[in-house]
C-alpha positions in Angstrom: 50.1 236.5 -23.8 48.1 233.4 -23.9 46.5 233.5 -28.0 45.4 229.7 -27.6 43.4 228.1 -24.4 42.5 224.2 -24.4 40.3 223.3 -21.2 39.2 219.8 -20.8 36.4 218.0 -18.9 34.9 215.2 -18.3 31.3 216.5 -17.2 28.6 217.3 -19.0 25.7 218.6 -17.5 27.4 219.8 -14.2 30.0 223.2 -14.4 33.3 221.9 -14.3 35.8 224.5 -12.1 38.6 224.5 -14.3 36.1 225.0 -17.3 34.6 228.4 -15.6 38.4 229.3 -15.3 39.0 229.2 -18.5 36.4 230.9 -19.8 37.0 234.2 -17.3 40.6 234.1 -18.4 40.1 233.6 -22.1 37.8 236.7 -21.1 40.1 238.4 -19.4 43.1 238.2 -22.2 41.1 237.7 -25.5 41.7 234.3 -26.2 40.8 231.4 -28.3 39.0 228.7 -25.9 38.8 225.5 -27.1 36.9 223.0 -24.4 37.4 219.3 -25.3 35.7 216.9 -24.1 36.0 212.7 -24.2 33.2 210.9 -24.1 33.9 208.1 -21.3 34.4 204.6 -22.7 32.4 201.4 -21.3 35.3 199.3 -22.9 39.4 199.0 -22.8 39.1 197.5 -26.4 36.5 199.3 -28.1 36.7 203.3 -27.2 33.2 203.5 -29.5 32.0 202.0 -26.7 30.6 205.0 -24.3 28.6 204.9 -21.2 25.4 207.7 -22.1 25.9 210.7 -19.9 22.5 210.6 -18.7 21.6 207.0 -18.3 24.8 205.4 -17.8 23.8 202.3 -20.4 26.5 201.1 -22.7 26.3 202.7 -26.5 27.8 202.5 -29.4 28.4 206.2 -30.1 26.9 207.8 -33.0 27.2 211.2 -35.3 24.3 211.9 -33.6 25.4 211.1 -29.9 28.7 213.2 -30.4 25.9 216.6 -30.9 23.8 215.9 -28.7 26.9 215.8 -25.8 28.1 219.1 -27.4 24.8 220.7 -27.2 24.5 219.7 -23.5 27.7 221.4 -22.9 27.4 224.3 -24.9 24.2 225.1 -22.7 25.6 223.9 -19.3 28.0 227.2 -20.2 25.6 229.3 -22.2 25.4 232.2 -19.8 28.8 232.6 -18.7 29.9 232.3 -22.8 26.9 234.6 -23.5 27.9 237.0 -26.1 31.5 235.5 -27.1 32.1 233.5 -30.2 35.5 232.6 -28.9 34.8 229.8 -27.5 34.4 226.2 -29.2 33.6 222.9 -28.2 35.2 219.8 -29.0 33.5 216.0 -28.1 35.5 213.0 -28.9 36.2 209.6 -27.7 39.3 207.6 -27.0 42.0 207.8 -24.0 41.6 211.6 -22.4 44.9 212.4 -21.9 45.8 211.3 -26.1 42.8 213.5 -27.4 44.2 216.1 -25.3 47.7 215.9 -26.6 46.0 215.5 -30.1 43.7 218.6 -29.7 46.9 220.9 -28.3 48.9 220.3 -31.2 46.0 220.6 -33.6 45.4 224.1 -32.4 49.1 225.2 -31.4 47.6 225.7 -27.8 49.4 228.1 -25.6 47.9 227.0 -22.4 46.4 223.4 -21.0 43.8 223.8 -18.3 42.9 220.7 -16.2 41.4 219.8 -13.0 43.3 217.2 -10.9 40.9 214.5 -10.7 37.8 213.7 -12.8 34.9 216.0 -11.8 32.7 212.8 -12.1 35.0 211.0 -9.4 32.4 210.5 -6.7 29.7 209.5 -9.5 32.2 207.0 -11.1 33.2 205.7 -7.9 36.2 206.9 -7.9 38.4 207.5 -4.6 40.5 210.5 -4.7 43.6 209.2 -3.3 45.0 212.3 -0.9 47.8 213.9 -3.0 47.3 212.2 -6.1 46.9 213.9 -9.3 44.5 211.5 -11.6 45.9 209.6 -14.8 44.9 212.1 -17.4 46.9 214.9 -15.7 49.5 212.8 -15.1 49.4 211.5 -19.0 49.7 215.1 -20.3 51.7 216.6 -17.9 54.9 213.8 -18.8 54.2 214.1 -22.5 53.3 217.9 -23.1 55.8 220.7 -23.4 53.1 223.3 -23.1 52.5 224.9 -19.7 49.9 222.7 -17.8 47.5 224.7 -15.5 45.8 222.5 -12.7 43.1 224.4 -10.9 41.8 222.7 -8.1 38.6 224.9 -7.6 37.0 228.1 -8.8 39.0 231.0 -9.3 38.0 234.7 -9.0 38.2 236.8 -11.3 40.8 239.4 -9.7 43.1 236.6 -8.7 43.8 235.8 -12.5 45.2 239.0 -12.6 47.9 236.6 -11.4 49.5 240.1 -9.7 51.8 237.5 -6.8 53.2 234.6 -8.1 55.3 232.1 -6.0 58.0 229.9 -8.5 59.7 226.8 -6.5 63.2 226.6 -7.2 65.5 223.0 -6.5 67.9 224.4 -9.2 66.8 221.7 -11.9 66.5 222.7 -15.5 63.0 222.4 -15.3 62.3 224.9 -12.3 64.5 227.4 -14.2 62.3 226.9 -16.8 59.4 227.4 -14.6 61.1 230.1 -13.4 61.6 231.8 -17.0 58.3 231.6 -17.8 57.3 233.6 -14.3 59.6 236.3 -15.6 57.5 236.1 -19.2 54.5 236.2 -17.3 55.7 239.1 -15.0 56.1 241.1 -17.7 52.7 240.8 -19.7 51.0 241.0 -15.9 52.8 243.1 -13.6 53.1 240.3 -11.7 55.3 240.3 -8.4 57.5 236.8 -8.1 58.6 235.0 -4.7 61.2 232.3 -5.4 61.0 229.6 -3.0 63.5 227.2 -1.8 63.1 225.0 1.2 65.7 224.0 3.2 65.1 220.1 4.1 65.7 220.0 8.1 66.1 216.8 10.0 65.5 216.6 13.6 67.7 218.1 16.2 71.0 217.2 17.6 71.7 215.7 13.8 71.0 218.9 12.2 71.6 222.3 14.6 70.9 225.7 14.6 74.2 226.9 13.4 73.8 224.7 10.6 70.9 225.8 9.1 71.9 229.5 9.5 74.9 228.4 7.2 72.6 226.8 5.2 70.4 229.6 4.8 73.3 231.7 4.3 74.7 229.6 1.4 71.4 229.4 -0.1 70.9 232.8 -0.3 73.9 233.3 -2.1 72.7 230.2 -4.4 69.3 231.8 -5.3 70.8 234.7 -6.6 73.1 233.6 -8.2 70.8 231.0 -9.8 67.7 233.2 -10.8 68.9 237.4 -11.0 70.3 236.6 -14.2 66.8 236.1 -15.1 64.9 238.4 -12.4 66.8 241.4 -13.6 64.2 244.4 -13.6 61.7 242.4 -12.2 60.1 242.7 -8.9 60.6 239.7 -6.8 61.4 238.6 -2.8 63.7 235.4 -2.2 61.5 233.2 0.4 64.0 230.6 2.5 63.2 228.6 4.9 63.4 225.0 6.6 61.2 222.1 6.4 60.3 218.7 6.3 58.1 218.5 3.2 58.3 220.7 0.1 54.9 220.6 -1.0 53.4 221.4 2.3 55.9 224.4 2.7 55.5 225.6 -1.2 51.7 225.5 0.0 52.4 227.4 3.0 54.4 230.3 1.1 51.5 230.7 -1.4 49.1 231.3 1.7 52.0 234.0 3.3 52.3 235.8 0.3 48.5 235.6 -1.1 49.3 233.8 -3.8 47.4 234.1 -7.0 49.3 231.1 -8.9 52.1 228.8 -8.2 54.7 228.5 -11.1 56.5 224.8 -10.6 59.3 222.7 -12.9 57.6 218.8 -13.0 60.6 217.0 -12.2 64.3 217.1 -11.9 65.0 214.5 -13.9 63.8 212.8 -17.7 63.1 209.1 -18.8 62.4 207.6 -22.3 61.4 211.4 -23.5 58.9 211.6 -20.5 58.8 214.0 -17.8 57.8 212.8 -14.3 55.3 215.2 -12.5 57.0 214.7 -9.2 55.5 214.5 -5.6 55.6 218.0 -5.2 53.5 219.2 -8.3 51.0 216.5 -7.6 50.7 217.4 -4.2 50.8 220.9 -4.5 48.5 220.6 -7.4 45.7 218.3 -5.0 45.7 221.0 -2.1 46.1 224.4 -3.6 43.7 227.2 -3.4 45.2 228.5 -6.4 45.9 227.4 -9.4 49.7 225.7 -10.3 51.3 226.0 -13.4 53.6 223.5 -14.6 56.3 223.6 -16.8 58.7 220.9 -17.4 61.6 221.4 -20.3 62.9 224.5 -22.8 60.7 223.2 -25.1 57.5 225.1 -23.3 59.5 228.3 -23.7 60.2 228.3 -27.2 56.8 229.8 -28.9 57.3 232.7 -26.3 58.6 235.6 -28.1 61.0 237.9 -26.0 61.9 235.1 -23.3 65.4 234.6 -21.6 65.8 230.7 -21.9 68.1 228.5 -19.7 71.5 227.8 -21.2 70.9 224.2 -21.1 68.6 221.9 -22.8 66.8 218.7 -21.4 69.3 216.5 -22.4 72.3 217.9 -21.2 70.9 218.9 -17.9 71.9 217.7 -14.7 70.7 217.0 -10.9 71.9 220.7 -9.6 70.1 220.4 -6.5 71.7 221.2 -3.1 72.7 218.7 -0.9 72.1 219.3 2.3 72.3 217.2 6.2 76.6 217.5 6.9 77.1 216.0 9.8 79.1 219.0 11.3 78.9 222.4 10.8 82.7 222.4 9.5 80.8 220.4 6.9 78.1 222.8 6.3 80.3 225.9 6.5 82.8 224.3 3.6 79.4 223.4 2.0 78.8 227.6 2.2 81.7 228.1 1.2 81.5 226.0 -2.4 78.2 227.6 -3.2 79.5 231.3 -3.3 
């Protein structure tokens, strides 16, 4: 399924995790890897202007610099890419997440694989702000249409299989574009999908039991409706339940079900031709144990040969998602009663 991998990283003499993931599942399905990496700038004005990876002194990079950084690389990965001439490295300099775009397109890249922060945080000083994805994540994730895979830590082998998948649904056009491609992915990988929907539940007397058995009821009826069109033939098991927090319950269903990967939409909604990540992705994508796919528009789906594709573009999509919280189960009931 995947023809064309693009990994980046921003170390250079230290194994990156999403790095060593790529190169098992480039491994594991015959693919092209392509591992990019930007050399760090010194300056905002000058991006010629690199900090050396070993001495940390400002440079003005040179022909020579640029092989020497690849040569580093190429042997900080030498015996896990022993044997394999599918695998090339890239060094360049400018803003990460633009030579990242730059290098997808060049290469028609099937897959992006990223880690959520810098590897070098704790060396650059960085803080890792809890639940925050970094900017370069953030900068490719709102501008790419190709699937972006954020793995948080290494990945065994088995588990990119990707055999249990969980897919988070709020009914937006991009989760049912997150949840096409799950269906595309069950197909090549046997894989067995749980769609998840949480119910958002407010504290008790405001929001009863009998309401959010209505609730669940009507979402039930909602998730079908919604995703068998697409889940037709494929092996799957609806997961609903309440909460309080999405990402902390999407997180929780992965570690139910054994998760191998979490398939999510980035956001609802669209802005000047951007995509927002959304809380949930970056949060998801901080914590996970996994790794999380996201996917944000149709456009993602449309290199994929043999794919159902939602009825409805970017542009003409709208909020779908439930409203929840009547103040009266007569309320909630009537609210069951629309959804069926």
């Amino acid at each position: 399924m995947f023809k064309n991998i693009l990994v980046a990283t921003d170390m250079v003499t230290g194994a990156d995790a999403p790095v060593l993931t790529a190169i098992d599942l480039a491994r594991q399905y015959q693919a092209q890897l392509n591992v990019l990496h930007v050399l760090e700038s010194a300056s905002t004005d000058n991006r010629q202007r690199v900090k050396h990876y070993e001495t940390n002194d400002e440079i003005m990079v040179r022909p020579a610099y640029f092989g020497k950084v690849k040569n580093e690389i190429r042997k900080t990965y030498s015996k896990v890419i022993a044997g394999s001439d599918r695998v090339k490295f890239t060094i360049r300099t400018g803003y990460p997440w633009e030579q990242i775009l730059g290098k997808a397109r060049a290469v028609d890249t099937d897959l992006i694989i990223l880690g959520p922060h810098s590897g070098q945080a704790e060396k650059k000083g960085v803080i890792r702000v809890a639940g925050k994805i970094g900017s370069t994540v953030q900068g490719v994730v709102t501008r790419e249409s190709c699937p972006v895979m954020i793995i948080n830590k290494p990945v065994l082998k088995k588990k990119l299989l990707f055999r249990k998948i969980v897919v988070g649904i709020d009914f937006s056009i991009s989760c049912e574009c997150a949840l096409c491609f799950s269906v595309k992915l069950s197909q090549n990988f046997n894989s067995f999908l749980y769609p998840f929907f949480m119910i958002p539940v407010v504290p008790y007397p405001k929001y009863r039991q009998s309401h959010y058995k209505a609730d669940r009821q009507a979402l039930r009826q909602k998730l079908e409706k919604f995703c068998d069109v697409y889940l037709d033939g494929t092996g799957h098991e609806y997961k609903i339940w309440g909460g309080a927090l999405p990402y902390q319950e999407v997180l929780k269903c992965a570690g139910k079900t054994d998760a191998d990967l979490i398939i999510l939409g980035s956001h609802t909604k669209m802005s000047a031709g951007k995509w927002y990540t959304g809380s949930v992705v970056e949060q998801v994508s901080f914590k996970a144990d996994c790794p999380v796919l996201a996917v944000n528009d149709p456009a993602a789906l449309k290199k994929w040969k043999d794919i159902r594709m939602p009825a409805l573009n970017g542009e003409q999509a709208m909020d779908r998602s439930i409203h929840l919280f009547q103040e009266g189960f007569e309320k909630n009931a009537l609210l069951s009663n629309n959804l069926r």
